[in-house]
C-alpha positions as CSV (number, residue, x, y, z in Angstrom):
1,X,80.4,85.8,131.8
2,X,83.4,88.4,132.0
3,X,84.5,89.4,135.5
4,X,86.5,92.1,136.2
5,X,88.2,94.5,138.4
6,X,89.6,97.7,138.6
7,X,92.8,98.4,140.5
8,X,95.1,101.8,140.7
9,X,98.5,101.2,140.2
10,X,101.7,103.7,139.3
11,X,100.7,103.8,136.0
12,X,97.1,105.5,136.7
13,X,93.8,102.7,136.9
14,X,94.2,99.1,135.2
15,X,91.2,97.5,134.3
16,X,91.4,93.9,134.5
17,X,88.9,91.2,133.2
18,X,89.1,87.4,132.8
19,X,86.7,84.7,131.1
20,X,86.5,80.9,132.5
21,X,89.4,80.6,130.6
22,X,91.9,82.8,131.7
23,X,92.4,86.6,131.8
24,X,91.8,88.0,128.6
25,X,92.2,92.4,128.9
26,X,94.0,94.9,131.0
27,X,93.2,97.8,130.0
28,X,94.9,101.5,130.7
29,X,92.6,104.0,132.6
30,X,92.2,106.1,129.1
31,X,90.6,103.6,127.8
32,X,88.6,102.1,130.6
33,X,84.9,103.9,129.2
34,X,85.6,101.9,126.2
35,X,85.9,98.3,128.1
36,X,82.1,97.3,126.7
37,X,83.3,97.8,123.0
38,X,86.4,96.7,123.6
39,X,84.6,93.1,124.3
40,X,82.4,93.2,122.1
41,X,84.6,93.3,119.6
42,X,87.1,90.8,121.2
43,X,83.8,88.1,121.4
44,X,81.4,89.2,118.7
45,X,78.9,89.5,121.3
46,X,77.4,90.4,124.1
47,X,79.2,89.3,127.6
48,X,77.4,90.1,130.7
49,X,79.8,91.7,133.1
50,X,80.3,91.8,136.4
51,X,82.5,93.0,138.7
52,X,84.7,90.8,141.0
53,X,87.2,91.7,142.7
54,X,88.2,88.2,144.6
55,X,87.9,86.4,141.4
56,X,90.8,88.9,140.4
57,X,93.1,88.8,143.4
58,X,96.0,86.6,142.6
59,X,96.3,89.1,139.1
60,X,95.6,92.0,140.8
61,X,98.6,90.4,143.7
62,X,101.2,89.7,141.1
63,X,100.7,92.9,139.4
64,X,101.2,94.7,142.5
65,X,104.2,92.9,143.4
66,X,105.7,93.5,139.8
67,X,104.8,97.6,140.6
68,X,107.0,96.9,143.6
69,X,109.9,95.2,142.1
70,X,109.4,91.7,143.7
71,X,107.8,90.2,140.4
72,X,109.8,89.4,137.8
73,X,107.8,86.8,135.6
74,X,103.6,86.1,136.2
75,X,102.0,82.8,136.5
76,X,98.5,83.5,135.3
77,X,96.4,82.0,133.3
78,X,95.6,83.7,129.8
79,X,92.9,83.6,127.5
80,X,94.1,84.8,124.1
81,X,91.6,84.9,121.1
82,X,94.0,86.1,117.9
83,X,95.1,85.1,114.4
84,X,97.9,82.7,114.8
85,X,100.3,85.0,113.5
86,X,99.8,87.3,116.7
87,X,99.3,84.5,118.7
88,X,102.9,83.3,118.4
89,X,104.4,86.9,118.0
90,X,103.0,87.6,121.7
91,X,104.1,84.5,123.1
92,X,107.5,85.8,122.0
93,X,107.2,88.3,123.5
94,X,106.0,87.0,126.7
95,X,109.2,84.8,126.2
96,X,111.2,88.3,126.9
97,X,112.9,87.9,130.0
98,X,112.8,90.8,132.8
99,X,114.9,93.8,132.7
100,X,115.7,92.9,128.4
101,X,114.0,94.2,125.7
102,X,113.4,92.7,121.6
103,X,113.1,94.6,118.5
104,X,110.1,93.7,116.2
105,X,112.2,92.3,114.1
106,X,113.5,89.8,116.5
107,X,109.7,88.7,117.3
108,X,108.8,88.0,113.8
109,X,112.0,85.6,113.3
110,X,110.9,83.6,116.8
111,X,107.2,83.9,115.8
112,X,108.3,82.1,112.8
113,X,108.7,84.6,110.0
114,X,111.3,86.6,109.6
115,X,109.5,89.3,107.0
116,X,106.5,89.8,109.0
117,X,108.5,92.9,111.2
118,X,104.8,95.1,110.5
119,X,102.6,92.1,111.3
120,X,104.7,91.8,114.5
121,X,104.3,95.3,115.7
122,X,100.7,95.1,114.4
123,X,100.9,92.5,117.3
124,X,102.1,94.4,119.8
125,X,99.7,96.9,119.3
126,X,96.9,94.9,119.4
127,X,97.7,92.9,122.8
128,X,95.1,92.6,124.8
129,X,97.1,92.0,127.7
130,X,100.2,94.4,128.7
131,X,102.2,94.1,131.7
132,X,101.9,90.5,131.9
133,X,102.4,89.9,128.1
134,X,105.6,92.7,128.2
135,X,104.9,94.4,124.7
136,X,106.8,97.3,126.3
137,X,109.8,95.4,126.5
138,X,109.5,95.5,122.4
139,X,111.6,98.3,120.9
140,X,111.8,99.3,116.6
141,X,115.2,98.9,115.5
142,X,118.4,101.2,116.8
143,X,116.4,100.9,120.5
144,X,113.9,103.4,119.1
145,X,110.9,103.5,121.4
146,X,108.0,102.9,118.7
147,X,104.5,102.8,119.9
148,X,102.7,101.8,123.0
149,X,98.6,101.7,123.8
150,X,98.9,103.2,127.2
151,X,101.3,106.2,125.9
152,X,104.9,106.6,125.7
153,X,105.1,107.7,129.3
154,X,103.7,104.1,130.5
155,X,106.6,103.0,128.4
156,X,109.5,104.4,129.7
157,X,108.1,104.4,133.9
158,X,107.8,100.3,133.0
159,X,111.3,100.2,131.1
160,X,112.9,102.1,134.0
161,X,111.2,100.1,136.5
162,X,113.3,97.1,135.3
163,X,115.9,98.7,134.6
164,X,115.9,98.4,130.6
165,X,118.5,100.8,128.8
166,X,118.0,101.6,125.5
């Protein structure tokens, strides 16, 4: 069973679902009509879903206090299904502390290989779990903004909300 939760926030509606074993999606309002397919493809089948918002609170808290500048690292529990490549390149980059930014060259040398710059912002653009897992705190080289799932503009307000120059 997936429960989840939908919550506005500065950045427009998060979606947020969790398994047994930890939370496993936030997803960005644009893409909130595809949650279904999104897990299904995540779990290779079927979930039922349902919606609970109490299950979700202590997420749904911390994110609110990060929006608000009071959070500067969460303490939830994850539940991360992913090649081990991308498993270690996000847990670099939930290593990033608050207010710094990596390149994806920096998170393929701490993920253990230094060559894999494209796997790493493959990675990044396949996490399953921004905000908490920072992936907008990962820049392309020179402090070039690169990609980001919820659109450049989610970017930047979550770069200038702590205070990252680049």
């Amino acid at each position: 069973m997936i429960k989840y939760t939908i919550i506005n926030s500065p950045i427009g509606k998060l979606l947020l679902s969790q398994s047994s074993e930890g939370l496993n999606n936030i997803i960005f309002e644009h893409q909130i009509n595809q949650f279904e397919s999104i897990l299904f493809n995540k779990f290779k089948k079927k979930e039922r879903l349902f919606r609970d918002d109490q299950s979700l609170s202590n997420t749904t808290h911390q994110l609110n206090e990060y929006f608000a500048g009071y959070r500067k690292f969460f303490n939830i529990k994850l539940d991360l299904r992913m090649p081990p490549f991308y498993y270690k390149a996000l847990m670099a980059v939930k290593s990033i502390p608050y207010g710094e930014y990596r390149t994806y060259k920096e998170i393929a040398m701490i993920a253990g290989n230094p060559k894999a710059i494209r796997a790493s912002g493959s990675a990044n653009a396949n996490n399953p779990i921004p905000i908490i897992i920072p992936c907008h705190r990962v820049l392309a080289s020179g402090g070039k903004l690169g990609g980001y799932g919820g659109g450049l503009n989610i970017k930047n307000f979550l770069l200038n909300l702590e205070g990252i120059v680049y």
